[in-house]
LONURO-665745 format. One record per residue (C-alpha): x, y, z. Coordinates in nm, 4 decimals. Example, Ala and Ser with C-alpha at 12.3 -4.5 7.8 and 13.67 -1.06 7.14 Angstrom:
REM residues 2
          u          v          w
     1.2300    -0.4500     0.7800
     1.3670    -0.1060     0.7140
//
This chain:
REM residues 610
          u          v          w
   -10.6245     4.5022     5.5687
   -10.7387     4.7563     5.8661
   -10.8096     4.3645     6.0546
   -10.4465     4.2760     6.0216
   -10.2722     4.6318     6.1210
   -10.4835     4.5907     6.4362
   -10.3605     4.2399     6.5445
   -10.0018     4.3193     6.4760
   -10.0501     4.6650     6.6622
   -10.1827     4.3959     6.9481
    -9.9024     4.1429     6.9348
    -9.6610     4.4548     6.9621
    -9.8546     4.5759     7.2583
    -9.8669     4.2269     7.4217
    -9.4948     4.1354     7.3430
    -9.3550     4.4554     7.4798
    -9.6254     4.4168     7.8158
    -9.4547     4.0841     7.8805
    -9.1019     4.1140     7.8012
    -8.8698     4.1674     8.0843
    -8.7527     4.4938     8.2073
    -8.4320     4.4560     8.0963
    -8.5361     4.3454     7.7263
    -8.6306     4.7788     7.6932
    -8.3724     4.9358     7.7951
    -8.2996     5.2086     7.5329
    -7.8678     5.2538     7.7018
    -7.5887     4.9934     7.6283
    -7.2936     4.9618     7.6881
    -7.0911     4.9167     7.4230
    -6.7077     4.8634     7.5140
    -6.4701     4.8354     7.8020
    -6.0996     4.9877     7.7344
    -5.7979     5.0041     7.9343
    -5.4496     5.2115     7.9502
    -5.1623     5.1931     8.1613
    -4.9063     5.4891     8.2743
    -4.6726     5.5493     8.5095
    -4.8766     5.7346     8.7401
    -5.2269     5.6128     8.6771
    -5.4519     5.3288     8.5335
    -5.7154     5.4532     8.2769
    -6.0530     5.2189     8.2286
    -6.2767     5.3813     7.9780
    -6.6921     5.2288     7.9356
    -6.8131     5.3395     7.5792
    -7.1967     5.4402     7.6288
    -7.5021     5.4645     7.3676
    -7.5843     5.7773     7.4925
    -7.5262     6.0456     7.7674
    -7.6397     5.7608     8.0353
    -7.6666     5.8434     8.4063
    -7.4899     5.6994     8.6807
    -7.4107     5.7221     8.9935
    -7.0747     5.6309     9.1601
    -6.9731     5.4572     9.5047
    -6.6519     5.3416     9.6690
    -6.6434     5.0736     9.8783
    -6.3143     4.9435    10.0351
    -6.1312     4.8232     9.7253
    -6.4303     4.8398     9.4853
    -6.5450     5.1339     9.2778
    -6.8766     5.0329     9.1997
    -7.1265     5.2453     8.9406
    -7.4440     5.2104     8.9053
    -7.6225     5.2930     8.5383
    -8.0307     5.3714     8.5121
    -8.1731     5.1613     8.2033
    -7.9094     4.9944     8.0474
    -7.7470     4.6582     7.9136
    -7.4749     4.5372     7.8582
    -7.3082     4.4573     7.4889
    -7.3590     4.0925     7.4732
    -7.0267     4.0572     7.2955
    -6.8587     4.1866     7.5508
    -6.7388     3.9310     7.8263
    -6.9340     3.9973     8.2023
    -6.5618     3.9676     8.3713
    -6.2367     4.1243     8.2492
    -5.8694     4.0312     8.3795
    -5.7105     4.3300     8.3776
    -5.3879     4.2784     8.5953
    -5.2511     4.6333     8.5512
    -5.1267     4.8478     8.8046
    -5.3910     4.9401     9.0694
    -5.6468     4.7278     8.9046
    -5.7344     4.3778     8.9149
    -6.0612     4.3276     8.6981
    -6.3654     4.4737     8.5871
    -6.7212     4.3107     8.5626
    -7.0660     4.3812     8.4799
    -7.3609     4.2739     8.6389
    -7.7448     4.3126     8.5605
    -7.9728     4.4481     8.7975
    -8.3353     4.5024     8.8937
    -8.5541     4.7497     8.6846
    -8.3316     4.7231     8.4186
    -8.0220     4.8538     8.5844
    -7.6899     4.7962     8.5643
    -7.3917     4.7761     8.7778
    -6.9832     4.7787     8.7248
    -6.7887     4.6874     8.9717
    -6.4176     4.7750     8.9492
    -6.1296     4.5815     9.1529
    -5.8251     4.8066     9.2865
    -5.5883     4.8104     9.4798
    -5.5321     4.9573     9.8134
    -5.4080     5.3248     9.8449
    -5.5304     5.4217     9.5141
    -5.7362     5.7150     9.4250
    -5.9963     5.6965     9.1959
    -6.1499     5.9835     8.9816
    -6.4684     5.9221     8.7476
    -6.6127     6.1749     8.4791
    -6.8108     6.1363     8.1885
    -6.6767     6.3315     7.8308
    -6.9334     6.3953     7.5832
    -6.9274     6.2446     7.2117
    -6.6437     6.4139     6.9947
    -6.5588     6.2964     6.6137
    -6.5595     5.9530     6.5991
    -6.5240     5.9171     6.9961
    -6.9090     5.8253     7.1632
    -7.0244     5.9250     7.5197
    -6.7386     5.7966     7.7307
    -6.7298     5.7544     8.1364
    -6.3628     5.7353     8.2392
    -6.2467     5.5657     8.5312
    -5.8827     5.7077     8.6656
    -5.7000     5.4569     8.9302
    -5.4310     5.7130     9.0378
    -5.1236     5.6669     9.2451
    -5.0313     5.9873     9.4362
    -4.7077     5.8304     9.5452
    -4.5903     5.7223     9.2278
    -4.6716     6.0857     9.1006
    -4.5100     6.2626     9.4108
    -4.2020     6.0861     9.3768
    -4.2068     6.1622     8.9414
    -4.2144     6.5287     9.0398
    -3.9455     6.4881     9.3539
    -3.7300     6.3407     9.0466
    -3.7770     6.5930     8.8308
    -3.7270     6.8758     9.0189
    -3.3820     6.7706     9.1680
    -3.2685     6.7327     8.7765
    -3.3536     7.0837     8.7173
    -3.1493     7.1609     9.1317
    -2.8690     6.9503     9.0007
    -2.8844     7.0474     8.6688
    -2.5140     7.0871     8.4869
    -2.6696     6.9761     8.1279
    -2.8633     7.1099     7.8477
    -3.1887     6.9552     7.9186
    -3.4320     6.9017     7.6355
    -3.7983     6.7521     7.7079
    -3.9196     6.6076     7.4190
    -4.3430     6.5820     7.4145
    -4.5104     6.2864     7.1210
    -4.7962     6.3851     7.0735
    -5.1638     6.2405     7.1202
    -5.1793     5.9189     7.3011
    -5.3506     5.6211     7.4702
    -5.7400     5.6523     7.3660
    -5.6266     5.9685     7.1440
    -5.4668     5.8090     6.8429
    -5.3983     6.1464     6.6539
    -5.4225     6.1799     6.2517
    -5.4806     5.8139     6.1244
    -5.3124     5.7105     5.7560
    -5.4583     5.5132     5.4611
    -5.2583     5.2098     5.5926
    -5.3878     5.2653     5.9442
    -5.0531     5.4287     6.0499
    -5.1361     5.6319     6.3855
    -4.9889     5.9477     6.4555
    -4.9586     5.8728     6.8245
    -4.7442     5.5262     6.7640
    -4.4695     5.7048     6.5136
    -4.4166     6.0090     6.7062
    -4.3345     5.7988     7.0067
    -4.0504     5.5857     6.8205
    -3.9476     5.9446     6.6868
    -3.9076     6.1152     7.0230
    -3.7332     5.7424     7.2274
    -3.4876     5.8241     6.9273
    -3.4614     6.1401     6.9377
    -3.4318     6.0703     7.3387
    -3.1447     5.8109     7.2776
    -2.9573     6.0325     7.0531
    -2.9066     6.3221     7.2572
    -2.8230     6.1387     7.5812
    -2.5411     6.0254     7.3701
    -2.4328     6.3748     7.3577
    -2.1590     6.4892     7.6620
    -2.3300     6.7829     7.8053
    -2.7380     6.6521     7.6868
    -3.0058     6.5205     7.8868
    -3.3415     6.4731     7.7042
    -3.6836     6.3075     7.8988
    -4.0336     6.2301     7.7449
    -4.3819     6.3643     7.8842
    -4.4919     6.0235     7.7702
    -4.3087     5.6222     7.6887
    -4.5566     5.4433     7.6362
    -4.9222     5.4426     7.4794
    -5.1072     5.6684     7.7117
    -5.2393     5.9927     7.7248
    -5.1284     6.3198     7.9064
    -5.2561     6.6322     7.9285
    -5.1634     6.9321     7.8108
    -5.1380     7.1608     8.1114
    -4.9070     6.8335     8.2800
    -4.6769     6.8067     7.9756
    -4.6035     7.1899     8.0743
    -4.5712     7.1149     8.4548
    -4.3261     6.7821     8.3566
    -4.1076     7.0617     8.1184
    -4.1255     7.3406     8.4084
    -4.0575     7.0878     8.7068
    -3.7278     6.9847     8.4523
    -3.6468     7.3351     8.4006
    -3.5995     7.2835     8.0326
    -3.3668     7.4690     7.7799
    -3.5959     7.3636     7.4875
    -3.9136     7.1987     7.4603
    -4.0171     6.9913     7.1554
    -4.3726     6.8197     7.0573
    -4.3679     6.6120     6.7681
    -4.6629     6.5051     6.5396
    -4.7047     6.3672     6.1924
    -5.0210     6.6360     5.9776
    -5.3326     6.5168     5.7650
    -5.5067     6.6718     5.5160
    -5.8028     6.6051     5.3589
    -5.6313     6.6665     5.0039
    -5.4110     6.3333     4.9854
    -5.1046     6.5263     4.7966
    -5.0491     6.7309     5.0717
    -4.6836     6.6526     5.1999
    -4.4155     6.8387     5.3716
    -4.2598     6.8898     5.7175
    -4.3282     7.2086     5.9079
    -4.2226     7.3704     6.2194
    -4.5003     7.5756     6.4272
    -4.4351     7.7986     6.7640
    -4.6895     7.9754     6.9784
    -4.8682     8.2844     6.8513
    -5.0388     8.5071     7.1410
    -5.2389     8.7380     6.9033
    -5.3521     8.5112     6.5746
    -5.2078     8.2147     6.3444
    -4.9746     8.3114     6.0541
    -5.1904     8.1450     5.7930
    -5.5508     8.0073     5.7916
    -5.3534     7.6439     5.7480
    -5.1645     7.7215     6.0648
    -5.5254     7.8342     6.2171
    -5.7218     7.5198     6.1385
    -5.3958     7.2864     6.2568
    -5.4126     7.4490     6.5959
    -5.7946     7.4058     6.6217
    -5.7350     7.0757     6.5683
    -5.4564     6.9827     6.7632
    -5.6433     7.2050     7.0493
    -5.8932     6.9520     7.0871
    -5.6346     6.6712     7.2114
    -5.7118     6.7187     7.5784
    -6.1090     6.6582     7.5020
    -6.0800     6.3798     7.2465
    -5.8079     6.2428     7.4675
    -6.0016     6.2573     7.8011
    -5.8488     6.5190     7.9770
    -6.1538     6.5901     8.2592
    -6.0960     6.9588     8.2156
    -6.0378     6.9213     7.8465
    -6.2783     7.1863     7.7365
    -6.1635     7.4294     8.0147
    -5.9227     7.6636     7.8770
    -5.6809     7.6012     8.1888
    -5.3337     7.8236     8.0477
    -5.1259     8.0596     8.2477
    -5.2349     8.4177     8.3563
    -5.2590     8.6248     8.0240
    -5.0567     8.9080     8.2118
    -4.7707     8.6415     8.2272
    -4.8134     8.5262     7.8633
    -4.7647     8.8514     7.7071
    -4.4893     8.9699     7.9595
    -4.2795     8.6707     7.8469
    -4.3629     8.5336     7.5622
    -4.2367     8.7923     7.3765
    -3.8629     8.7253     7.4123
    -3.9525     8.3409     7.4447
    -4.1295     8.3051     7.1097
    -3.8654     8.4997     6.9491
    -3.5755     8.2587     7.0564
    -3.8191     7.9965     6.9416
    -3.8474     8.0943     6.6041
    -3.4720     8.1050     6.5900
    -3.4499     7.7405     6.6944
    -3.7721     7.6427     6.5120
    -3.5448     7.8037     6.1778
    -3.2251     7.5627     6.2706
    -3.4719     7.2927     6.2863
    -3.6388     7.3590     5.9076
    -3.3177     7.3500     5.7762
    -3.2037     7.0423     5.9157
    -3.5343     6.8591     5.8297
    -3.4629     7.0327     5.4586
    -3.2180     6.7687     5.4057
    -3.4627     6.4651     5.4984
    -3.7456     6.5813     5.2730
    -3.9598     6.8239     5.1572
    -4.0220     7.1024     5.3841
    -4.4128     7.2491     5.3671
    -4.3104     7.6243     5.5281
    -3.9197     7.7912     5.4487
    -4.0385     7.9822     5.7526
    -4.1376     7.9076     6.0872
    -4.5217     7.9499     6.1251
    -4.7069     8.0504     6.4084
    -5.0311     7.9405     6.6189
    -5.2039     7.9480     6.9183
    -5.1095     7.5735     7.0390
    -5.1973     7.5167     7.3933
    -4.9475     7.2657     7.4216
    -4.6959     7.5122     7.3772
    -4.7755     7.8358     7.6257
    -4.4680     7.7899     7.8506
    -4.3407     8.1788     7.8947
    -3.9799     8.0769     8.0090
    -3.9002     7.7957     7.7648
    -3.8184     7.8428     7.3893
    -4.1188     7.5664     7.2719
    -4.1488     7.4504     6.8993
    -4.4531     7.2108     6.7520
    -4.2414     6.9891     6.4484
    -4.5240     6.8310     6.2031
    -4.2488     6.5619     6.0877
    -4.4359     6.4926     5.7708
    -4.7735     6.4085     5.6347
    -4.9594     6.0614     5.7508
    -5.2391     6.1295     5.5130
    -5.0154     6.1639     5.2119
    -4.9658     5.7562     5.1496
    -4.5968     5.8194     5.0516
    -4.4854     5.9736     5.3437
    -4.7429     5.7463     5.5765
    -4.5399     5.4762     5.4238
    -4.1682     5.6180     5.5005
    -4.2953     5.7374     5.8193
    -4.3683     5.3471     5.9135
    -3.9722     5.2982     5.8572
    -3.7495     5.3108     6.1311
    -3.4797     5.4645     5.9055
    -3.6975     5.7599     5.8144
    -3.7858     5.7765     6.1883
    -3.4070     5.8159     6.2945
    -3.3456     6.0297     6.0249
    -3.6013     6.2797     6.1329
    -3.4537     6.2666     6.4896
    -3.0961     6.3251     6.3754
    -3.2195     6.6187     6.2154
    -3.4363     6.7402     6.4932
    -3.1050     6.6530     6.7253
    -2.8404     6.8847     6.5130
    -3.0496     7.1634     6.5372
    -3.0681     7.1476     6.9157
    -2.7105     7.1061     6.9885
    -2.6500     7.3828     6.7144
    -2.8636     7.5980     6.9097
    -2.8201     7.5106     7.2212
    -2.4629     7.5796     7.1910
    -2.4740     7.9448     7.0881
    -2.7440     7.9755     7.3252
    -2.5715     7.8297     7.6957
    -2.8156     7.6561     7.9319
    -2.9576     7.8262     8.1953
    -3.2254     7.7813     8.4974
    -3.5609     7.9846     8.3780
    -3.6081     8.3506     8.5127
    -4.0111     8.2922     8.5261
    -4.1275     7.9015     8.7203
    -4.4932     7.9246     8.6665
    -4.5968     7.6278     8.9388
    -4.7797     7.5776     9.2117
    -4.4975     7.4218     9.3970
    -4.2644     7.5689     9.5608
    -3.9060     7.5163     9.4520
    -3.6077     7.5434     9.6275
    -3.5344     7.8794     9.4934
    -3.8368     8.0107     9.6671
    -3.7387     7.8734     9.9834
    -3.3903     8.0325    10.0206
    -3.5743     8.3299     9.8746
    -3.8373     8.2753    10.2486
    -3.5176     8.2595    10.4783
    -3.3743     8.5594    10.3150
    -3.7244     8.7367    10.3607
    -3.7174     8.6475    10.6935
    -3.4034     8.7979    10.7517
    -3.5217     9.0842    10.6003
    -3.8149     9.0783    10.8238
    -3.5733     9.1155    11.1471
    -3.4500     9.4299    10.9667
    -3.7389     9.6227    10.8622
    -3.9714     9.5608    11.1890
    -3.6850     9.7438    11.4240
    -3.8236    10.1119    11.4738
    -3.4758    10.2240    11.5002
    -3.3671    10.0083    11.1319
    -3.6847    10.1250    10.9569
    -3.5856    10.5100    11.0199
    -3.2466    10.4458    10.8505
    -3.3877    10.3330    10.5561
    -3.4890    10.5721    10.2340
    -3.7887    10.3818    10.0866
    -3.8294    10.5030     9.7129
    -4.0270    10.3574     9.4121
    -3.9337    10.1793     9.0614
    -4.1193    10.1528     8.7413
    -4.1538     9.8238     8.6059
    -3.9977     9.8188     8.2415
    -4.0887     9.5441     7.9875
    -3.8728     9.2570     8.0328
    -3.7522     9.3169     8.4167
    -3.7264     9.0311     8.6648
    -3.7350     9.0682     9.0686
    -3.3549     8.9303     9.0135
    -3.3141     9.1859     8.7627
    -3.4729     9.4933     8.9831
    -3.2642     9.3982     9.2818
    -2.9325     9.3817     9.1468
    -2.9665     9.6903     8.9621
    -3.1009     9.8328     9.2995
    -2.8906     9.7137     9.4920
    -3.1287     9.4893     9.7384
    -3.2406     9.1727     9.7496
    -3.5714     8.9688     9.6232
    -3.6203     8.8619     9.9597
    -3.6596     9.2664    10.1013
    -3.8619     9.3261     9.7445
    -4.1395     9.0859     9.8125
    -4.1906     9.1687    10.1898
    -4.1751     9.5126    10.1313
    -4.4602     9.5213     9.8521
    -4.6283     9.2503     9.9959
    -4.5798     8.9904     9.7098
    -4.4988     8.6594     9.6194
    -4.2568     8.4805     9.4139
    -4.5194     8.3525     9.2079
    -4.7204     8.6900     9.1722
    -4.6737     8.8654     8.8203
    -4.4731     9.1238     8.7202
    -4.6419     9.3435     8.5256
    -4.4713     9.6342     8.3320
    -4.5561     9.9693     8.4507
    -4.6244     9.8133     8.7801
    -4.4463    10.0928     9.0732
    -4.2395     9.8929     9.3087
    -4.0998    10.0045     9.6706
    -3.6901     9.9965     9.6812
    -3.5374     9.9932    10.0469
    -3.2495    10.2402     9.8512
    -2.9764    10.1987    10.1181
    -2.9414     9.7930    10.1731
    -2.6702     9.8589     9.9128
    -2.3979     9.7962    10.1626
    -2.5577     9.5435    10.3250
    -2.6201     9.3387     9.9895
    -2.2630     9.3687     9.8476
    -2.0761     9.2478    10.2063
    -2.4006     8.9494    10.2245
    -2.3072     8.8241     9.8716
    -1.8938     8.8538     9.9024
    -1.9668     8.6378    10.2756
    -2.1644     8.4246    10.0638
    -1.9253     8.3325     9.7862
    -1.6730     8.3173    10.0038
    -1.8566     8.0766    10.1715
    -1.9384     7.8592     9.8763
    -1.5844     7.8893     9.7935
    -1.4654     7.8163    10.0826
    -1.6866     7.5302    10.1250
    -1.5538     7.3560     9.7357
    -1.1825     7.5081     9.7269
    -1.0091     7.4825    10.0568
    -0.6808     7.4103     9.8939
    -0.3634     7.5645     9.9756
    -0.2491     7.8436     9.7339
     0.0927     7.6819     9.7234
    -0.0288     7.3935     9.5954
    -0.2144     7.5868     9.2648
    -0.0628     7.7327     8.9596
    -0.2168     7.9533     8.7240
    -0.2639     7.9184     8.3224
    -0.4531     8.0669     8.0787
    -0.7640     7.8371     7.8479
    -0.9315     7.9113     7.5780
    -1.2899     7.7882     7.5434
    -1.3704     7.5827     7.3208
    -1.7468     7.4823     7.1268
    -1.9639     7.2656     7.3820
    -1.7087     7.3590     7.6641
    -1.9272     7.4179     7.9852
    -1.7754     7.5593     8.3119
    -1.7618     7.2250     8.4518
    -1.5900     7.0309     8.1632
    -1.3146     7.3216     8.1926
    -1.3261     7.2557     8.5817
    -1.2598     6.8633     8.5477
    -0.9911     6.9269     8.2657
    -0.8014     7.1460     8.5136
    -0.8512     6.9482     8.8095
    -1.0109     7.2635     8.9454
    -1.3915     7.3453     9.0827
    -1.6600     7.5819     8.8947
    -1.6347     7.8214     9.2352
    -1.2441     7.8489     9.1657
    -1.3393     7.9197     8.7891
    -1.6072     8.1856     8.8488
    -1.3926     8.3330     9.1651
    -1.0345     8.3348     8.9429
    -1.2327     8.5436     8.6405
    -1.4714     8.7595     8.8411
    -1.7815     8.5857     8.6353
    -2.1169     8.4452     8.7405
    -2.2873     8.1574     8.6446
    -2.5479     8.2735     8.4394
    -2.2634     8.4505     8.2101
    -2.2464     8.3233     7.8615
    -1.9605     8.1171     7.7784
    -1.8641     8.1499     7.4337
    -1.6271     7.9778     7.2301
    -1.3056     8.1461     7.1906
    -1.3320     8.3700     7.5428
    -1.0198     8.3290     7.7152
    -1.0709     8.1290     8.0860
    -0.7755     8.2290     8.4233
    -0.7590     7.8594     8.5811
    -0.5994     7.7797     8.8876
    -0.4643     7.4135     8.8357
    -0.3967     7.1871     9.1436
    -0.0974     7.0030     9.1501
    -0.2208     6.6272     9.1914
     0.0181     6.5400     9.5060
    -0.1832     6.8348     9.6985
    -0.5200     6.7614     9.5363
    -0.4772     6.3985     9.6298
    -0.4335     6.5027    10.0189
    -0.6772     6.7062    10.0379
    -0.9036     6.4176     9.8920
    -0.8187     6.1969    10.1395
    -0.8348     6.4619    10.4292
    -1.1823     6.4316    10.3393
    -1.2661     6.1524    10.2720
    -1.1059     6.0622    10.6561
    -1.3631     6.0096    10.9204
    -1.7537     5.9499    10.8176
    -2.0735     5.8771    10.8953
    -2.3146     5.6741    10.7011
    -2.6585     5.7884    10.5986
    -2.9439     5.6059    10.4286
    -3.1690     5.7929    10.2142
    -3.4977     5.8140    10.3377
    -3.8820     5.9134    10.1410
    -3.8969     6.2250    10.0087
    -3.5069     6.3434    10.0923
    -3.3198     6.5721     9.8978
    -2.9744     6.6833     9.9445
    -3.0704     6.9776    10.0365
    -3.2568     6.8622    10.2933
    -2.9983     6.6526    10.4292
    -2.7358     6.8715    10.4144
    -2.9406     7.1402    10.6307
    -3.0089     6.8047    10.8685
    -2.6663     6.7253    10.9152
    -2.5305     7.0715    10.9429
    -2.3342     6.9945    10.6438
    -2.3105     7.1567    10.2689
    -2.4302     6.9734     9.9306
    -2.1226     7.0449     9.7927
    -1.9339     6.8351    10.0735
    -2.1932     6.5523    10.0356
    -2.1109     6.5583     9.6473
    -1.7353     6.5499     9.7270
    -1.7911     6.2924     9.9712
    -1.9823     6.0475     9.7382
    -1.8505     6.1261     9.4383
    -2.1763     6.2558     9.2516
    -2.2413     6.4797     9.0199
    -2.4924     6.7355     9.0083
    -2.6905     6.5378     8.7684
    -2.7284     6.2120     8.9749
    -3.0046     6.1400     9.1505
    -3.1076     6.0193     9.5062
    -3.2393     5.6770     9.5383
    -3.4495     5.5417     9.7918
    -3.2385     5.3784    10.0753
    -2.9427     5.4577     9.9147
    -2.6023     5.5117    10.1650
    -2.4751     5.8806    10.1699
    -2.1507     5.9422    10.3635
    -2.1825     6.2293    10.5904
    -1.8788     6.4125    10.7521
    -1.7815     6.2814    11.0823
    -1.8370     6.6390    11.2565
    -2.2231     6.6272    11.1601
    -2.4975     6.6234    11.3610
//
């Protein structure tokens, strides 16, 4: 007996002497996936174990290198890919047991790499990102001259989960990440239908985004509402219900809501997120300064949408819970998470498959925004927490700079009583310098700040306490301007009548009815944009007789230039360029505030331009 355990102990020692290198390498690679999105390619390698590797870039190949490993024989040595920024992928043995892949891409691509460790059901993972910064730079340009133009309610609606993170999965293999897409296109198609609406995805398509860029895609919008839709799971297969969650900054309302959170918080790792672990939100003195007010106009919505979703199916929670979801710490936008129903319950897996339960939920989801969003009228956030600066910010510089001439003359500065304010819960720069009669502009150089710095309360402030003067006759020069620069029609040619507002009417709707401008509007009734406009308030409007109106069209319309849109332009931009106003390029073209510039598209400019 001892004889034979000795010559198979041999034959083991002999066979693993001769075999190849290769033949022992403990690493494998197991699969090779691949998404496509807008802005980026995703190629994902499935590893064994935590292998290492080492990464180079070589023209138009990314090639990495792996120590001790082999490749899955099932898995083909050369894969077509064809998607953007990518042509193939293919594995080739080396030396010593090594291993190289070698991807294809194109040019003017960037390519990130980082490994994510093994989560649930997810192994070691390295995770290849073919990025296109143009394609990404232009998706932002886009976005932020909707939220410029804005003259709708905009509503960004977020599916959840996505592209390698599939979300809760049903009996019936029903992923969460596939119905909460076809819920939000609808719930997308539904509201664009709506005069007044305008509702965008953070994802269309079967890919993943992180968290902390579904909040820069809602900011760079400047969204009224913010909604992220999923379907629950729970281990107990009778659990059923929809529910409605919104942000909690101290604890979760119930130890359900708790363990929901946890698990929805782990998106961005299971998902692939490369700082997924990293609890990336906004500053904490922010959060609480804000989110106050926010999460209480939240629950308000969050309560329209329960009972709307009431009339679908059964609802879980009569009450709106609460949790800290990451996905939902924006401090200037109302933000709701809607669990739409249970994919672990089969029944509701299986009407959750249906596309008439799908639109269902949307219509639901759909009345309770236009129900809130008309009590509540849109307007541009008070707080932008981004690292870009908008346009806001850079009227805000030129009026600092201004400022700057004034306080830096010896004999200005001695005119000027410089006396301190206490920063009360709730305030806004805007806020602090109407009330004190100066400007944001003088506020930030005077204390040193920036737009983007927070505003803490109890936080003492310096107030230049006699630009009073100077304030009031800058902001009657510049609505006059503005007025000027929209109404330039003869008095004789107006007549004026009294309307009453009616639900859904917005200052421009009452504008176009009247054959009148919003400046005209605001002007006629002493108001200001951001004031509410309720239903049954009685409007002043100035009504053009057509004959006039139609002169003064084609006055201006007399005598142009022609202008092709160029990378990058806005019309702000071009408007400063030409020494020319947006509001005369919108007159000119015919736009609205919500269109958007195209690339190469023809702008008329006014003959007297530059």
């Amino acid at each position: 007996m001892n004889r034979i355990i000795k010559i198979a102990a041999l034959a083991a020692f002999l066979l693993i002497f001769f075999l190849p290198p290769h033949a022992l390498a403990q690493n494998k690679i197991l699969n090779v996936r691949h998404w496509a999105a807008p802005d980026h390619t995703r190629v994902v390698i499935d590893t064994s174990d935590d292998i290492p590797y080492t990464v180079e870039k070589v023209e138009r190949k990314v090639l990495i290198y792996f120590k001790d490993t082999k490749y899955f024989r099932a898995l083909p040595h050369e894969i077509i890919l064809h998607k953007p920024g990518i042509a193939k992928v293919s594995a080739a043995a080396l030396p010593e047991a090594d291993l190289i892949v070698e991807l294809l891409v194109a040019e003017r691509v960037e390519a990130k790499v980082f490994k994510l460790k093994r989560i649930e059901d997810k192994p070691d993972r390295i995770v290849i990102d073919i990025e296109f910064p143009e394609v990404e730079k232009q998706k932002s340009q886009e976005r932020e001259q909707v939220k410029v133009s804005r003259k709708n309610k905009i509503v960004v609606i977020d599916p959840g989960h996505g592209g390698e993170d599939p979300g809760a999965v049903g009996r019936y293999r029903t992923q969460e990440k596939k119905v909460v897409l076809e819920i939000g296109r609808k719930l997308k198609s539904i509201l664009n239908k709506k005069e007044g609406y305008r509702a965008f995805l953070t994802r269309d398509g079967d890919y993943y985004v992180p968290f902390k860029k579904r909040l820069k895609i809602a900011r760079e919008y400047g969204a009224d509402l913010f909604i992220s839709i999923h379907a629950d799971a729970f281990k107990r297969r009778d659990a059923r219900g929809s529910s409605v969650y919104c942000l909690s900054v101290r604890g979760a309302s119930s130890e359900a809501a708790k363990l929901l959170a946890r698990q929805e918080n782990l998106a961005d790792i299971v998902g692939g997120s490369p700082n997924g672990e990293s609890n990336d939100e906004s500053d904490p003195i922010v959060l609480n300064m804000f989110q106050t007010n926010t999460i209480n106009t939240s629950k308000v919505f969050g309560s329209n949408v329960l009972k709307k979703l009431d009339r679908v199916g059964h609802v879980k929670f009569s009450q709106v819970q609460e949790a800290p979801f990451r996905v939902l710490k924006l401090p200037e936008i109302p933000s709701v998470l809607v669990e739409t129903a249970y994919i672990s319950n089969p029944r509701e897996e299986r009407l959750l498959r249906t596309g008439k339960y799908q639109m269902e939920i949307a219509k639901a989801i759909a009345a309770a925004v236009t129900e809130f969003l008309s009590a509540h009228p849109s307007s541009a956030p008070d707080l932008v927490v981004t690292k870009k600066e908008d346009k806001k910010e850079e009227e805000l510089k030129e009026e600092t700079k201004k400022t700057t001439d004034v306080t830096e003359k010896p004999e200005a500065t001695s005119k000027l009583q410089i006396t301190s304010y206490k920063v009360t819960k709730g305030d806004t720069l805007e806020k602090i310098a109407k009330r004190q009669g100066t400007t944001v502009g003088a506020l930030l150089k005077l204390n040193t700040m920036k737009l983007r710095d927070p505003l803490y309360a109890g936080r003492t402030l310096k107030i230049t306490a006699e630009e009073k003067e100077a304030v009031v006759v800058s902001k009657k020069n510049k609505l006059k301007k503005a007025v000027l620069e929209e109404e330039t029609i003869p008095e004789s040619a107006q007549s004026v009548s009294v309307y009453k507002v009616k639900k859904g009417d917005t200052l421009d709707k009452v504008a176009k009815k009247h054959n009148t401008t919003v400046s005209a509007l605001l002007k006629l009734n002493r108001m200001k944009l951001k004031d509410p406009l309720y239903a049954g308030k009685k409007l002043k409007v100035t009504e053009i007789e057509k004959e006039g109106k139609q002169k003064h069209q084609k006055a201006a319309l007399s005598g142009t230039l022609t202008y092709r849109v160029k990378k990058g332009d806005t019309l702000d931009k071009i408007a400063r360029k030409h020494n020319t106003s947006i509001s005369e390029l919108r007159r000119l073209n015919r736009m609205k505030r919500s269109d958007v510039l195209y690339f190469d598209q023809k702008l008329k400019l006014p003959r007297n331009s530059s």
